[in-house]
Each structure stands twice: as C-alpha cells, then as structure tokens.
GUKETI-479396 format. One record per residue (C-alpha): residue in three letters; x, y, z. Coordinates in steps of 0.5 Angstrom, whole numbers, padded with zeros to 4 digits, always signed. Each point is the difference from the previous one (the first is absolute). Last residue first. Layout:
% residues N
ALA,X,Y,Z
...
//
This chain:
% residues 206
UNK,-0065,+0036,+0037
UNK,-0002,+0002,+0007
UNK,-0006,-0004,+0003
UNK,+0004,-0006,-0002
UNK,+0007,+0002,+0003
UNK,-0003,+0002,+0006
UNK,-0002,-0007,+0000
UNK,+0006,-0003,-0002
UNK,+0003,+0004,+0005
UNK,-0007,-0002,+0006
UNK,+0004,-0008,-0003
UNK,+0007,+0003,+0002
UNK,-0002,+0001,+0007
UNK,-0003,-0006,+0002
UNK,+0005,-0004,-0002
UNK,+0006,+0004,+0004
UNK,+0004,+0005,-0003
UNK,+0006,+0002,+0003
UNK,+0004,-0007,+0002
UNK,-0003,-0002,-0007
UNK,+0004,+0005,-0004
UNK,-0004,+0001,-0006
UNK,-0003,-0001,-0007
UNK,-0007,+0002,-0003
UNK,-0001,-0004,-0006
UNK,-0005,+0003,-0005
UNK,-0001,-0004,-0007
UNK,-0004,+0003,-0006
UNK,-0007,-0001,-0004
UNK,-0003,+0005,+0005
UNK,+0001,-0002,+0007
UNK,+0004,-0008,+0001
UNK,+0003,+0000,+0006
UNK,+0007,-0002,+0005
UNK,+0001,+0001,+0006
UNK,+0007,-0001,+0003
UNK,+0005,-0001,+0006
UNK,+0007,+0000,+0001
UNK,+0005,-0002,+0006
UNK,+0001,-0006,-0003
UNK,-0005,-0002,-0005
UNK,-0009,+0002,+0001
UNK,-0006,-0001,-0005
UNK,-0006,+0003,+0002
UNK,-0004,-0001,-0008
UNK,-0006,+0004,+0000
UNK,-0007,-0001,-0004
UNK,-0004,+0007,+0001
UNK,-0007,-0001,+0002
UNK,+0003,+0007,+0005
UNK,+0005,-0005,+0002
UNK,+0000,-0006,-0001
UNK,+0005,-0006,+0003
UNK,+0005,-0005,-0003
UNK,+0006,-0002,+0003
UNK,+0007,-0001,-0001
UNK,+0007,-0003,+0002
UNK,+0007,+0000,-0002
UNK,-0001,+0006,-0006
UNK,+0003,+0002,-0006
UNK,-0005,+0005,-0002
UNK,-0004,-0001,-0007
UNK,+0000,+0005,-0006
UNK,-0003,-0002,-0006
UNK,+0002,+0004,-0006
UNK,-0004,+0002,-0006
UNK,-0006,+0003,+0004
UNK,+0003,+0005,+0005
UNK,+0004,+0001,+0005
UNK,-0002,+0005,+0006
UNK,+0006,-0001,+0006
UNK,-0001,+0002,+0007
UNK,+0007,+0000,+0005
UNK,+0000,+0003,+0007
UNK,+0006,+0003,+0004
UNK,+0005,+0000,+0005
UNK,-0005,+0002,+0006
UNK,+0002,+0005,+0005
UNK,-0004,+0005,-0003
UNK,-0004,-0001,-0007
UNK,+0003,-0003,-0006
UNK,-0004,-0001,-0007
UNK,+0004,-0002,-0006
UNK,-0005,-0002,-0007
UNK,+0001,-0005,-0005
UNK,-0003,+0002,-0007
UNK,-0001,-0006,-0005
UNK,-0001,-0001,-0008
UNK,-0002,-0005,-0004
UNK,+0002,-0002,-0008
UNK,+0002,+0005,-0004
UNK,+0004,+0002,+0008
UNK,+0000,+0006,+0004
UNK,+0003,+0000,+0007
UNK,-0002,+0005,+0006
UNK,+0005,+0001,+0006
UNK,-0004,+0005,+0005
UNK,+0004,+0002,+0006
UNK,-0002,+0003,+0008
UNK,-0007,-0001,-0001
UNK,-0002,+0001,+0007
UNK,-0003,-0006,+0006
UNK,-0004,+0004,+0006
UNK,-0003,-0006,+0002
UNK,-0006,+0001,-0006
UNK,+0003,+0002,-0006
UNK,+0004,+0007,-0002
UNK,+0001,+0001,-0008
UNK,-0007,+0001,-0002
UNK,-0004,-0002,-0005
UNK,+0003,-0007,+0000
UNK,+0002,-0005,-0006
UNK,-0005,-0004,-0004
UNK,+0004,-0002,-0006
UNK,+0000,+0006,-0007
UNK,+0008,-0001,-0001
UNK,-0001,+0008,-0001
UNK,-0001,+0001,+0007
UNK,+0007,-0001,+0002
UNK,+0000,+0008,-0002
UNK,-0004,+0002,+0006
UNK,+0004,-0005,+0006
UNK,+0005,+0003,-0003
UNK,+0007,-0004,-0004
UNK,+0005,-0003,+0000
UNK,+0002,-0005,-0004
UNK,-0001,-0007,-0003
UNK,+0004,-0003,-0007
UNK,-0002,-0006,-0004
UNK,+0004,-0005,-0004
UNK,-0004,-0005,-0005
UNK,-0001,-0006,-0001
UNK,-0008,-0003,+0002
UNK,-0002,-0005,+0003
UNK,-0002,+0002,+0008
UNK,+0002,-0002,+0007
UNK,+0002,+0004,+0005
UNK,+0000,-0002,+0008
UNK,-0001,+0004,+0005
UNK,+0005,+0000,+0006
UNK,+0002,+0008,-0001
UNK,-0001,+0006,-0004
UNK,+0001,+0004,+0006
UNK,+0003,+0005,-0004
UNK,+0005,+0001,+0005
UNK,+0003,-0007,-0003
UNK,+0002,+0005,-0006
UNK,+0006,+0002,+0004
UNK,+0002,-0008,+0002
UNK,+0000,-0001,-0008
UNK,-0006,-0003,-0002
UNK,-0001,-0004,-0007
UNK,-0007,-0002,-0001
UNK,-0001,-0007,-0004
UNK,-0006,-0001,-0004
UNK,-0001,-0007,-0003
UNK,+0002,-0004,-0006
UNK,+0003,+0004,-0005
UNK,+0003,+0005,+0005
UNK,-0003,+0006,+0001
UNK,+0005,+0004,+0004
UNK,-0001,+0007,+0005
UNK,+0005,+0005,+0001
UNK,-0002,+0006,+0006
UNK,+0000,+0005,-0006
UNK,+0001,+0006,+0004
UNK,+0004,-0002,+0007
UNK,-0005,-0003,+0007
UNK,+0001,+0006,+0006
UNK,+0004,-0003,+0005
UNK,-0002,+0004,+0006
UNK,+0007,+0002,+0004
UNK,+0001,-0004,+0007
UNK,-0002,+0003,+0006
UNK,-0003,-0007,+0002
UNK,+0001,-0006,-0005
UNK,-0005,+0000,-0006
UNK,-0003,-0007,+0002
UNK,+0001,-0005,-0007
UNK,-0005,-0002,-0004
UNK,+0000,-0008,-0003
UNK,+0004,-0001,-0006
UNK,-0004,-0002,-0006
UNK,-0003,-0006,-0003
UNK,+0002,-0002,-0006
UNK,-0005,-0003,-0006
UNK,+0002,-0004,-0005
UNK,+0006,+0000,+0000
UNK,+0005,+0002,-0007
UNK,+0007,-0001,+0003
UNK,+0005,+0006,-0002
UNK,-0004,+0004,+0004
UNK,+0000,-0003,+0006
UNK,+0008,+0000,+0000
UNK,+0000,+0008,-0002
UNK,-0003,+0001,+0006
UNK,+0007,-0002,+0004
UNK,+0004,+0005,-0005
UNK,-0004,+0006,+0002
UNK,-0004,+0002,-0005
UNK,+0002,+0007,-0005
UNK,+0004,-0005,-0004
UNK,-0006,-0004,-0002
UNK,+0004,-0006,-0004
UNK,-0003,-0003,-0007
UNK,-0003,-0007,+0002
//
C-alpha cells in the first residue's frame, strides 16, 4: 500500500493490512492542569476496500472518536474539521439547538466529517470538575456501534436504547432520524440513570 507519510509509523502498520473494521482506542483523561489538546484540521480517516479504518493520533483521540467500530464498503480517504455548532449544520443530522445540555455540559469543540456516502459531527462537552462528555451523530451509509463489554436494552421516551459499559467508559446508543447518536462518558461520572435523562434531554433538544 503506498505510504501515508504524515501517520505515525505504527499506524502506518494498519494501513498496510486491508481489515475489515477496526476499533479505536478508548478516550484517555486529560491530565489536571494540563494544555487542552484540540484535534489537528483534516484528522485522516482511510476507507479500505473491506471496511473503514479510523487513524488517530493521540491528539486526534480529544475527539473523543473512540470505542466505535466502523464499517463501510467504499474506497476513499476523507478528512474531519472543526467547525461551529451552527456550521456543523450543513450535515442536516439531528444536532441541539443550543450549545448548553442539562447538567451543566457545553459544547467545547464541533469536529464534522463529509462524505459522497455518509456524514458524522461529533460534539466535545465539558463542565467543571469532570473530564468530558462525547456525543457523536452518524448518518445512514455508515454503521457505528461501540465497543462495549456489557449492554443492555432500555426505553426512553419510547425510544429503543442501548446502555453499554467497557472499563471505565459507559454508552447509549440510539437511533433518531434516520441517524445513529452515541453519548459517551466516563462511568465514574455519569451513572445509568443520569446518562438516559441525557438521552432524553437530547431528544426534547435536537
């Protein structure tokens, strides 16, 4: 496979072998005090010929792209950037209305990604004394579903939803208009019952 010279050496190992669906590392704690990583322009993202392999770096994993696993048929190379929460729009997913959710979480940083065949904004929320909150929208075209060691079904708001959990990490995943939402956070932080009244401040929101 030709090299990708801007990916670090060990990632260039992946993309030499075609896979078919990889999942990404999981979402490390932003030490106390440190400097925000913010995600580089054009966060490189590799289509092989039998599934859809996402290259990190460890800057990118700020993202908060992590524990899903990707899988699609098409070849192409695709690029994320940042943008608002107003210009991530143009992907026409269900996104809030407003940058603040119940709980105290803001939007911190948009990334949205464009394709011919799917399209996804993920959305960075923070609020005090916790290490951060991950929501990603993906479109039809692509299916998205989190690595997880345990899950369970529930309902909210007649709303089928998937309560997965994997270390220190726990998920919901949904479907709402014709798109997938996965909320993601630190389990330490969010219990069960606070992160399905997220899904359903999501709901009411978007």
């Amino acid at each position: 496979m030709e090299q990708l010279h801007d990916l670090d050496p060990k990632l260039q190992q992946f993309a030499d072998i075609a896979v078919a669906e990889i999942a990404v590392p999981p979402l490390r704690r932003s030490a106390a005090g440190a400097a925000r990583t913010r995600a580089p322009r054009g966060t490189l993202v590799v289509v092989t010929a039998l599934g859809l392999v996402l290259f990190v770096s460890g800057a990118a994993l700020a993202t908060g792209l992590f524990s899903e696993v990707f899988r699609i048929g098409n070849v192409s190379a695709v690029g994320s950037r940042t943008v608002t929460l107003d210009g991530a729009r143009v992907a026409r997913l269900p996104l809030p209305r407003s940058p603040q959710l119940q709980g105290g979480w803001r939007v911190k940083q948009v990334e949205l990604t464009m394709t011919e065949a799917w399209r996804s904004v993920d959305l960075q929320y923070g609020r005090a004394g916790s290490h951060g909150m991950g929501i990603g929208v993906w479109s039809d075209g692509i299916s998205v579903n989190p690595t997880t060691e345990h899950v369970e079904t529930t309902t909210v708001d007649g709303v089928l939803v998937e309560i997965g959990s994997a270390g220190t990490q726990r998920t919901a995943r949904f479907s709402q208009a014709n798109a997938t939402v996965i909320i993601r956070v630190f389990a330490a932080e969010v219990g069960q019952e606070e992160l399905e009244s997220l899904v359903s401040t999501w709901l009411k929101e978007t």
